[in-house]
N, C-alpha and C positions, 0 to 999 in steps of 0.2 A: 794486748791480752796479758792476763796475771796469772792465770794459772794454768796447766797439765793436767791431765786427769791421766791414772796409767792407762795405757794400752797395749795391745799386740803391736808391733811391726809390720809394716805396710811394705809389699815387698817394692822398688823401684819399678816403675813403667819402664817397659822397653821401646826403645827409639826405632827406626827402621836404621840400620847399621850402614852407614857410607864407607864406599868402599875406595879407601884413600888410598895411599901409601905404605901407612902404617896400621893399616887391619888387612893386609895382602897377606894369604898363607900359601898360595898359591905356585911359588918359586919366583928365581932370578927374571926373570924376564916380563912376567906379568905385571911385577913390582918397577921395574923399568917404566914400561908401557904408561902404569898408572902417574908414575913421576913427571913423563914428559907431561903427560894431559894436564895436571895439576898444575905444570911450569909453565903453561902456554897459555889457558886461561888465565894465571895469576899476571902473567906480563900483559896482558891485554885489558885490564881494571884501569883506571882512571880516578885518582882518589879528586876527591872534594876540594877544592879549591880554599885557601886560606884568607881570604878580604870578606870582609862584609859587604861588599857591592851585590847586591839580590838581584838584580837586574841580569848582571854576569853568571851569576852561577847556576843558572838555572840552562844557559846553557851547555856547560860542562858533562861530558859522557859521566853515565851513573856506574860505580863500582859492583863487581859480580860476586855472589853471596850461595854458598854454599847450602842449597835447597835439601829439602828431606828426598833421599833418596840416593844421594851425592851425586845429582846433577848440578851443572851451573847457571843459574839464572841472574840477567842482568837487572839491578833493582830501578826502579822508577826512578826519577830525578827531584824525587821529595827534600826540601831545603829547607822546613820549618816542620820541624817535631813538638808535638806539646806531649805530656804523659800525667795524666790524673791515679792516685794513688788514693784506694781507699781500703779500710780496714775490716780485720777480721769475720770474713764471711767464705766457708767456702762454696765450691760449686753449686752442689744441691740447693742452699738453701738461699741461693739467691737467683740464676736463670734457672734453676729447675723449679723454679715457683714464679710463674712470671706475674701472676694473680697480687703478689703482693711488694713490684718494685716493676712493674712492669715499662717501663720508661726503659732500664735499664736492661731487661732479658727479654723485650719484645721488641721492642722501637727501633733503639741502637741495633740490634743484629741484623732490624730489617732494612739499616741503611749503609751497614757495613759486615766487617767480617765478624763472627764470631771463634774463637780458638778455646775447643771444648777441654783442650788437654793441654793448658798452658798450668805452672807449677810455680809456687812458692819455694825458696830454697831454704827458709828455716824457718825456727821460733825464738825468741816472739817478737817483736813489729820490727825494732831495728836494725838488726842483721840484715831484714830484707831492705830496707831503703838502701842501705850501704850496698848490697849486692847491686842493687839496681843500676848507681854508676862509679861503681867500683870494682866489680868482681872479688870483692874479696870475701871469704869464706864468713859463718860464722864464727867467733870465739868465744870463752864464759860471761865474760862483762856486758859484750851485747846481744846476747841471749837472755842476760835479765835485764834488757833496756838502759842501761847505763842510767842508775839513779844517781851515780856519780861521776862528773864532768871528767874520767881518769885518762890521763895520755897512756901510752904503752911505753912500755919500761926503755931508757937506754939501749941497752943490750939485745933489743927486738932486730931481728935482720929478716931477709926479702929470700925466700925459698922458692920451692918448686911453685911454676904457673906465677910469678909475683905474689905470692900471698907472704904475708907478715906473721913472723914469730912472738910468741907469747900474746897477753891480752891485756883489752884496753879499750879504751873509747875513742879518744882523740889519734887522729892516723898521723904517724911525721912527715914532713916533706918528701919522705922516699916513697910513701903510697901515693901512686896517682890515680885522678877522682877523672869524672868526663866532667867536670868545671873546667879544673885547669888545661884538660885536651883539650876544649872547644878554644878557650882564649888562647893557646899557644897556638893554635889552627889560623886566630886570625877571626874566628869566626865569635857570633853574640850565645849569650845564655842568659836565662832569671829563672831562680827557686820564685814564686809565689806561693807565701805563707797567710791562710788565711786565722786572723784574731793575730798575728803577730804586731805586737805594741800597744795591744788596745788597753791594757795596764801597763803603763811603765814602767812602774816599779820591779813587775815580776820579769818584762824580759825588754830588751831594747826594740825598737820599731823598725830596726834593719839589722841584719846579719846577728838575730836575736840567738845568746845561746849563755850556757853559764861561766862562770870561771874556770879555767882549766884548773882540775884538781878541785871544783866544789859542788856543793848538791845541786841534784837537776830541780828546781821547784816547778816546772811546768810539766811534771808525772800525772798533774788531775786536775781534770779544766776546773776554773771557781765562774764565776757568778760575771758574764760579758767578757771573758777569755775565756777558748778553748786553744790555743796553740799549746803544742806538745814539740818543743827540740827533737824528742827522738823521731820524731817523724819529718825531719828537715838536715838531711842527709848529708849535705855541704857542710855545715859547721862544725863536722865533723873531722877536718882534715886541717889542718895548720897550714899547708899551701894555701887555704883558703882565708880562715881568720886570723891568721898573721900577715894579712894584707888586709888592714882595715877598709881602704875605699876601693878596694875589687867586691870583698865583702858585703859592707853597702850599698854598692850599686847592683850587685848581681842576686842579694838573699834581701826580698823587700814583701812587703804585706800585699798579699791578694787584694785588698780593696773591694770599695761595692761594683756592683754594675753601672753606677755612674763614675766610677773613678774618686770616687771620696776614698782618703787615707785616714788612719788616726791620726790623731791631732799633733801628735810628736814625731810624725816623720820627715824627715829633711826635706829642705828646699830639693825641688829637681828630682823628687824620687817618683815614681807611677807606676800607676798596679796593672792589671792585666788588661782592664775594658778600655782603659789608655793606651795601653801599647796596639792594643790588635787594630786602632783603627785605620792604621796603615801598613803595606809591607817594609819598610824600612824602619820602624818601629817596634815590629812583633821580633824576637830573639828567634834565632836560629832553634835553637832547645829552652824549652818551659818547662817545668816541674813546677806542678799544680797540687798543692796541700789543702784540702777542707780539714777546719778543724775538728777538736772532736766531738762535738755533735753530728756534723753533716757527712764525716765519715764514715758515719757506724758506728761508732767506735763505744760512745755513749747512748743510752735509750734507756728510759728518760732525761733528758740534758741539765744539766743545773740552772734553772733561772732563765730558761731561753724559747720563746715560744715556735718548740719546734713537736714533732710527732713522736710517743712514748715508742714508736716502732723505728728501730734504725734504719730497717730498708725502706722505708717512706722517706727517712732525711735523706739519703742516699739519692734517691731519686729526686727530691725537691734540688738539692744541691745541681744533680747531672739536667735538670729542667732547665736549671737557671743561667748554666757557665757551658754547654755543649753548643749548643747554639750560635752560641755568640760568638765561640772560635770557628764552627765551621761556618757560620758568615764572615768572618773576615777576611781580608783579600791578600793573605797569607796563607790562608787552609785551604782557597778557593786555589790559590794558583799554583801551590805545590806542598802540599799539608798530608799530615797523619796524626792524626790521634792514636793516642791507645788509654785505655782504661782497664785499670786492673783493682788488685788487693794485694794487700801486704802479706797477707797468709788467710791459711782457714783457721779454724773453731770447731770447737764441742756443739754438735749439733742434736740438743735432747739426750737420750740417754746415750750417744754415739761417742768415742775417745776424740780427741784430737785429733785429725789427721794428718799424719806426716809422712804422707808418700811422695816419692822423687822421682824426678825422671833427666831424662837428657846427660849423662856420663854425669851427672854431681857427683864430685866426692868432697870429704871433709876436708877444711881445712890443717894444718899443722897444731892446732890448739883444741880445737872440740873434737870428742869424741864424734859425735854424732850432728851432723847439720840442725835437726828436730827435734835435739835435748836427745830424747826419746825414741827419734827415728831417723829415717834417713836425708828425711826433707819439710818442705814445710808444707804438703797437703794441696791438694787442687785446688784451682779455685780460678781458674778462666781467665779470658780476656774479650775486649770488646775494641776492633780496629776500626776506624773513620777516614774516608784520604778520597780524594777523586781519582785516584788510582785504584781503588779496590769496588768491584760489584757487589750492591745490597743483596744483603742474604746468603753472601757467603759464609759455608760453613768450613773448618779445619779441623781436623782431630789430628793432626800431627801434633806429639809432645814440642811442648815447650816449655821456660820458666824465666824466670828475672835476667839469670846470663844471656838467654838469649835476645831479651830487649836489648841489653846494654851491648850487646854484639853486632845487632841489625844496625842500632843507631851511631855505632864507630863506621861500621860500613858505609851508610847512608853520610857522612861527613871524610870518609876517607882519613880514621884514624885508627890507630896501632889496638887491638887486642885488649884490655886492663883482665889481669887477674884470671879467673874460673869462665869470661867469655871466650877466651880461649880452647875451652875444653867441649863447648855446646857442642850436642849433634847436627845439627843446623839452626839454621838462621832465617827468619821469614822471607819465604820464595813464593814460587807459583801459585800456592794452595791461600797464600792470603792477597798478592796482589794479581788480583782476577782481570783489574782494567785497564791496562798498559798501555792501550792503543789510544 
């Protein structure tokens, strides 16, 4: 998204308040009481096992995740997360209109959970990939999409909750991403970037991204590309593109549904309809990019025979690629989806929305997560997993930290960043089928 329009201040949604350790007002001994609980559930979690053996892991006790209400719930033993990311739409104008995306705000919710108070944590689009497996806060530079490939200065150091000082684009080796958690777990990951490579010239066909220190040129899809870098979150971290064949092998082109790549991608590389057709194949964690036409993002696309209405590509996209991961016999045997957006939008003569919820606070460099406000505006989710009942609903708040919370949880990894701060983390109210 390019532009603001002013608005009021949206005030932050309130969470239901867990009653931890550190929200006891209660006196000495309550505060006790509530420590030991916290101590005893925590020693009885089970993290995630570090091999790629699927076979094995699956039977590994699942880690216990601090549900809304600050009970503890143990989560399913889900071992293959995929997470589709689409852009700028919020709530209303996409399941509160099922009439005109209905794949997406009818179908999906009737086969899985829907999360009516799940939140974006800023504007505009890139802040929130980065929140997503990073936790790191917004700052100015990717607040306006980083049109420039800029690292953060030298002198950038690691403050309160992990968040990084001053601003920038490219993160140093002291930010950690859930790339590099998953591989240092032991465990598999792929960014799937869809139109990544399909011109050469403008971006590489694996771990596509610019020059550190040079202009972004993939800010506006042209004519058989829509890849956009700022919507490919990994190439964002020097852990990451300073290892070229981690890079390569892990940031690689969505591909068709028959597994055709562009013509320039490496020997040995394959996109998603290749990997899922077995569980030893399909990554531990997928990150799923439609470019931007089938995002949203665009409407009408340049040159692309696609629908003048974004939430018709939206849904021709989720027609095409939903399916096919919950047939596979990785989603089948211990699988979640989630589908979200990046943030909301001006909807008609309506401002921005930028409401927050779930403890967000700014980070050490922006004022304000939302430019403008405190967050980045509603805008739902849509969960899939053979552990959750069709037609589950959730109105517990949530937002980006807390995907990137659940799914450290669900692998048995450390915290990164503003996940730390979430009021929970998805419990009982989305995994309805445990049994």
């Amino acid at each position: 998204m390019r532009h603001l329009h002013p608005l009021r201040l949206h005030p932050p949604c309130r969470p239901p308040r867990i009653l931890t350790a550190g929200h006891q007002r209660k006196g000495p001994l309550l505060l006790l009481v509530a420590v030991a609980v916290v101590a005893a559930a925590c020693s009885s979690s089970t993290a995630a096992p570090g091999t790629t053996n699927h076979a094995s892991t699956t039977n590994h006790a699942s880690p216990t995740t601090t549900a809304a209400g600050g009970s503890h719930f143990r989560l399913p033993p889900i071992r293959h997360v995929f997470l589709i990311v689409l852009e700028n739409q919020g709530y209303d104008a996409t399941f509160g209109h099922p009439s005109s995306d209905s794949y997406l705000a009818s179908t999906l919710p009737s086969e899985g959970a829907l999360l009516s108070n799940y939140y974006a944590t800023g504007h505009y689009s890139n802040d929130n990939y980065i929140a997503l497996i990073s936790g790191q806060a917004p700052n100015p530079a990717n607040q306006t999409d980083c049109p420039i490939f800029t690292p953060f200065p030298a002198s950038a150091t690691l403050v309160a909750d992990g968040q990084i000082s001053g601003t920038g684009c490219v993160y140093p080796t002291t930010v950690g991403n859930l790339g590099s958690q998953l591989t240092g777990a032991g465990l598999t990951w792929k960014a799937y970037m869809q139109d990544m490579g399909n011109i050469p010239s403008r971006e590489s066909a694996v771990c596509g991204h610019p020059a550190v220190g040079a202009k972004d040129n993939t800010q506006t899809a042209v004519a058989g590309d829509g890849y956009a870098t700022r919507h490919d979150p990994f190439v964002y971290f020097k852990s990451i593109i300073g290892n070229s064949s981690l890079c390569d092998s892990h940031v690689v082109p969505l591909g068709t549904t028959t597994g055709a790549l562009p013509a320039g991608t490496p020997a040995g590389t394959s996109g998603l309809a290749t990997d899922l057709r077995t569980v030893s194949t399909t990554p531990d964690f997928s990150f799923i990019t439609p470019n931007l036409c089938y995002d949203g993002h665009d409407a009408p696309c340049p040159n692309q025979q696609a629908s003048p209405s974004a939430l018709v590509n939206i849904d021709t996209f989720l027609r095409t690629w939903v399916p096919r991961i919950t047939r596979s016999p990785a989603f089948r045997q211990n699988g979640l989806l989630e589908i979200t957006f990046d943030e909301s939008a001006s909807s008609g003569n309506n401002p921005v929305d930028t409401a927050a919820c779930c403890n967000e606070i700014p980070g050490p460099s922006a004022p304000l997560p939302g430019i403008t406000g405190p967050g980045g505006g509603r805008i739902g989710a849509v969960l899939l997993s053979p552990f959750i009942r069709g037609g589950t609903k959730s109105a517990v708040p949530y937002n980006h930290y807390s995907t990137l919370a659940t799914v450290e949880e669900l692998f048995g990894l450390p915290k990164l960043g503003e996940a730390r701060t979430v009021s929970a983390t998805f419990g009982p109210d989305v995994f309805t089928k445990t049994g």
